[in-house]
N, C-alpha and C positions, 0 to 999 in steps of 0.2 A: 556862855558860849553858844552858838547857832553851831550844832553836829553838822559838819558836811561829810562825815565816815564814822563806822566804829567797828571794828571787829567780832563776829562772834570764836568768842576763846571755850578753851574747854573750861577756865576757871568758873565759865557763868554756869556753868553746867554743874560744876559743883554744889555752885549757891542754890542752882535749882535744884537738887536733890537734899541740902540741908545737909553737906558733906560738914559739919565743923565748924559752920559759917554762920553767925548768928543776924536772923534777916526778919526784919519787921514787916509783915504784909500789910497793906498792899506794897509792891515793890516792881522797880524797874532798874532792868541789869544794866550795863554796858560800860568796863572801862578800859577799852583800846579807843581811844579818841582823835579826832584832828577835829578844826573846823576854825571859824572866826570870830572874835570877842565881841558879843553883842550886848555887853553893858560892865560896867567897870563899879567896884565897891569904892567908899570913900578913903578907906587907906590903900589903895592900891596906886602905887606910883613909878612901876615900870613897865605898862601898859598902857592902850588904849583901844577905843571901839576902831571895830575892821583888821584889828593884826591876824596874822595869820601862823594860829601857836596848837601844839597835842602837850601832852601831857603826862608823866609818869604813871600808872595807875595807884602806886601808892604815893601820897601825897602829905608830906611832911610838915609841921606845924613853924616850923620855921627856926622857933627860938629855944627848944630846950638841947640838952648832952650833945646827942646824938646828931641833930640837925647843924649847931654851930663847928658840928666836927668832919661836917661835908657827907655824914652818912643819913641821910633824909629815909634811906629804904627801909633803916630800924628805927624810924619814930616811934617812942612810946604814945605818941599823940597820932600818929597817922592816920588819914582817912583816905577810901580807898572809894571812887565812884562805881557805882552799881554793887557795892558791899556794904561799907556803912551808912550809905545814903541813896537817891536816887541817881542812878547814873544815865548813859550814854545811847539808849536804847529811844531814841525821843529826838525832837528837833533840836532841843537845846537843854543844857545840863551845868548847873553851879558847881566852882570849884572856890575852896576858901584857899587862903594864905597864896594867891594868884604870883604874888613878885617872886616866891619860894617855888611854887613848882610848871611853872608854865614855862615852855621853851619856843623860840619864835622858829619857824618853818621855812627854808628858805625859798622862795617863790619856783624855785628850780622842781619842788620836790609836792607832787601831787596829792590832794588830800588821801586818795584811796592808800597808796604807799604808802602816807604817815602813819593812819591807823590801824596799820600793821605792827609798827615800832613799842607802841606804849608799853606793851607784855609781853610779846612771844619772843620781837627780836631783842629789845632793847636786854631783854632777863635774860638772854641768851649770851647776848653780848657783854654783859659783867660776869657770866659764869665763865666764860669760855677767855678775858683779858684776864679780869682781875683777882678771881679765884681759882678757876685752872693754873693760870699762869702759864700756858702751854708756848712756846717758843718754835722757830722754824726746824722741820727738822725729825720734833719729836712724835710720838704717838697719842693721839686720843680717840679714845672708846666712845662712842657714844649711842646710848642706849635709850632707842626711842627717835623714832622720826616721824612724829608730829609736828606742829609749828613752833615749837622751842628746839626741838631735837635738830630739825633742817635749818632751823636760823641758824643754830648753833654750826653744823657741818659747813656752811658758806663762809661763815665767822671765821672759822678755825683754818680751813683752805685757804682763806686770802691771803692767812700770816704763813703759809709754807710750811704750815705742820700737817703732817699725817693721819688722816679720818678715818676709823674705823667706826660705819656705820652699822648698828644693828635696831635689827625689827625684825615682825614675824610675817611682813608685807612686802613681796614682791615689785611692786608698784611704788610705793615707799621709797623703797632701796633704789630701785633704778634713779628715784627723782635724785634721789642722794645721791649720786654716780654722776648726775647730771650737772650739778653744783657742787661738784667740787671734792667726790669723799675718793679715797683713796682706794679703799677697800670696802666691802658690804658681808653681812654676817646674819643669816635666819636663825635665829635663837631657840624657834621652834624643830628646828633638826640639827642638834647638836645635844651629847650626854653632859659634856663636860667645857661649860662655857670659858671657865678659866684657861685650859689647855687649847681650848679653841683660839679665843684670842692671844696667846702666848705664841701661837704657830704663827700666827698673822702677823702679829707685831714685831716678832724677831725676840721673846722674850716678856712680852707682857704692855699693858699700856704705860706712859709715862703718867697720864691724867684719863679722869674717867669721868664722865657724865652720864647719871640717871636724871635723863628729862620725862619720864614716864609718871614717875610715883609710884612704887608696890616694892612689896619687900622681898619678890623677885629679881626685878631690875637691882633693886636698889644692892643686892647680896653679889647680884652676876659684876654689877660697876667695881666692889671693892674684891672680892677674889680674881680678877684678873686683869688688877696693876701689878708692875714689876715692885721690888723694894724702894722704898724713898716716893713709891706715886702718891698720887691726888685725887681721890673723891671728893666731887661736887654735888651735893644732893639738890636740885630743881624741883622734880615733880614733887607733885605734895603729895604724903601720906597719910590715909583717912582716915574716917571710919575701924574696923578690925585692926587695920593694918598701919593707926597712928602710932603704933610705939614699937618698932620692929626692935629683933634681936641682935647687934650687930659683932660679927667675929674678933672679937677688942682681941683676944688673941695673935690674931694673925696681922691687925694694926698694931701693936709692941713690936713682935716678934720682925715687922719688915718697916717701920719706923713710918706708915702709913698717915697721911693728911685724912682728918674729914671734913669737910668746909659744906655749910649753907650758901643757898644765893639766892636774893627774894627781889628780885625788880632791879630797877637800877637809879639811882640821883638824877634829878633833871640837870644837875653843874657837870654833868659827865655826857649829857646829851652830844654839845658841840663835836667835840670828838670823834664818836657815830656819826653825825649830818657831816661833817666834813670829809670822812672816808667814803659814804655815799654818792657824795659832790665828787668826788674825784674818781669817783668809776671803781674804787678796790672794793665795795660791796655794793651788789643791785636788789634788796629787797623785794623788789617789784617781781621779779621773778618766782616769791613765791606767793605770789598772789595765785589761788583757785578759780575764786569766781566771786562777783560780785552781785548782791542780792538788794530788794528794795525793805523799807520794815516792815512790810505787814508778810513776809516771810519769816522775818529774823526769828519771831516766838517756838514755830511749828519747826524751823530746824533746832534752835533749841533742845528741844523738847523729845527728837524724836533721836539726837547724838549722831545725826547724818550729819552736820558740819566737821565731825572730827574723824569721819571715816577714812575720808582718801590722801590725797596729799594737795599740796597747796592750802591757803590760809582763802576763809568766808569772809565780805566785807560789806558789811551795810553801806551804801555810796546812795542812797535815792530814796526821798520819805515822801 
């Protein structure tokens, strides 16, 4: 594929610091992708050079359990661009099992936009339909508004459900307020988050989202659901903090959900591009700013991409 966008995610960040992530040097990151198909393998038979397709960033083998079952995001085979291999940080970047995970782009929807979609919103967007399961109506927490946290707040607003956004960022919050969140919550001044959210929500959240990762967030999402809520766990947890303690107590005692969410299937893309298409979500809006690559390494490197709000977008090499 010839890059014409790619995102810098906080995931690559991770890989650069060697959070958990096993990385062969030399290496090159990048998998928020869009751009166009500049050479086609010989079993690849639902494509051709010039379409205009991004990509999931984890990328399914196509044929074994899990893939024939429409869940490609748990491939025991999965490969994942700028993690298992060289990805998106370059003019142009190979993707295997192409008719499995490539999704075609519809000419309406600009490259810089799509390479927003691969990670932050699409992951956001299966946390928030398919594992939240949040309905019109009801309450969700969410905790963290970075670029999954804000995908997620827009995500969640468009269905008519109630957004409780939290973060320790002023500026943050407001973006959240902006797109759609109902309520906003600084985490850093409050004793008792559960009771805080509980005031907010009339009772507690219905569903809870940690898009952060840490075993902070991740304790504040499940003590203040009501009984019968939903945690979603998103961010990754690392290093120290890969095997948290979690109050299995208080999940018995109030019949509490804990649900994973790790990317999203490309056979569930259409769905996203077509609410897009029709104006019920504009991704575009959380677009930052757009940079060229010979920046991309030094923000990188230096965690100013993930400082403010809005999503960083490589568009120009």
């Amino acid at each position: 594929m010839a890059v014409k966008a790619n995102g810098v995610c906080r995931s690559d960040w991770h890989g650069w610091m060697g959070h958990d992530i096993d990385i062969t040097l030399p290496h090159v990151p990048g998998h928020e992708l869009s751009g166009v198909i500049a050479a086609v393998g010989s079993e690849v038979r639902k494509w051709q050079i010039g379409d205009r397709v991004t990509s999931p960033f984890i990328c399914g083998c196509g044929t074994c359990r899990e893939c024939e079952s429409g869940n490609s995001q748990v491939c025991s085979r999965q490969e994942q661009p700028g993690f298992t291999h060289w990805g998106a940080f370059a003019e142009f970047v190979a993707l295997r099992y192409a008719d499995t995970n490539l999704v075609a782009l519809p000419d309406s929807l600009d490259f810089t936009t799509a390479a927003a979609l691969g990670c932050r919103f699409a992951t956001a967007y299966r946390a928030v339909v398919a594992q939240a399961r949040v309905v019109e109506g009801e309450w969700l927490a969410i905790h963290g508004c970075g670029g999954v946290g804000l995908s997620a707040v827009m995500i969640a607003a468009a269905r008519g459900v109630q957004v409780l956004a939290v973060d320790i960022d002023d500026v943050k919050l407001a973006y959240a307020r902006s797109i759609g969140a109902t309520a906003t919550l600084r985490a850093d001044r409050v004793d008792d988050m559960a009771r805080a959210v509980a005031d907010l929500t009339d009772g507690g959240a219905h569903a809870s989202i940690d898009a952060v990762g840490g075993t902070r967030q991740m304790r504040a999402s499940i003590d203040s659901l009501r009984p019968r809520g939903r945690h979603v766990q998103v961010g990754l947890l690392v290093a120290d903090e890969s095997e948290p303690a979690v109050p299995m107590d208080r999940v018995v005692r109030h019949e509490l959900e804990i649900r994973g969410s790790h990317g999203m299937q490309a056979h569930v893309y259409p769905e996203m591009l077509d609410e897009i298409a029709n104006g019920l979500l504009d991704p575009a809006k959380l677009i930052g700013r757009s940079v060229g690559l010979q920046n991309a390494v030094d923000l990188l490197v230096s965690e100013e991409a993930f400082a403010n709000a809005g999503v960083i977008v490589i568009d120009h090499f």
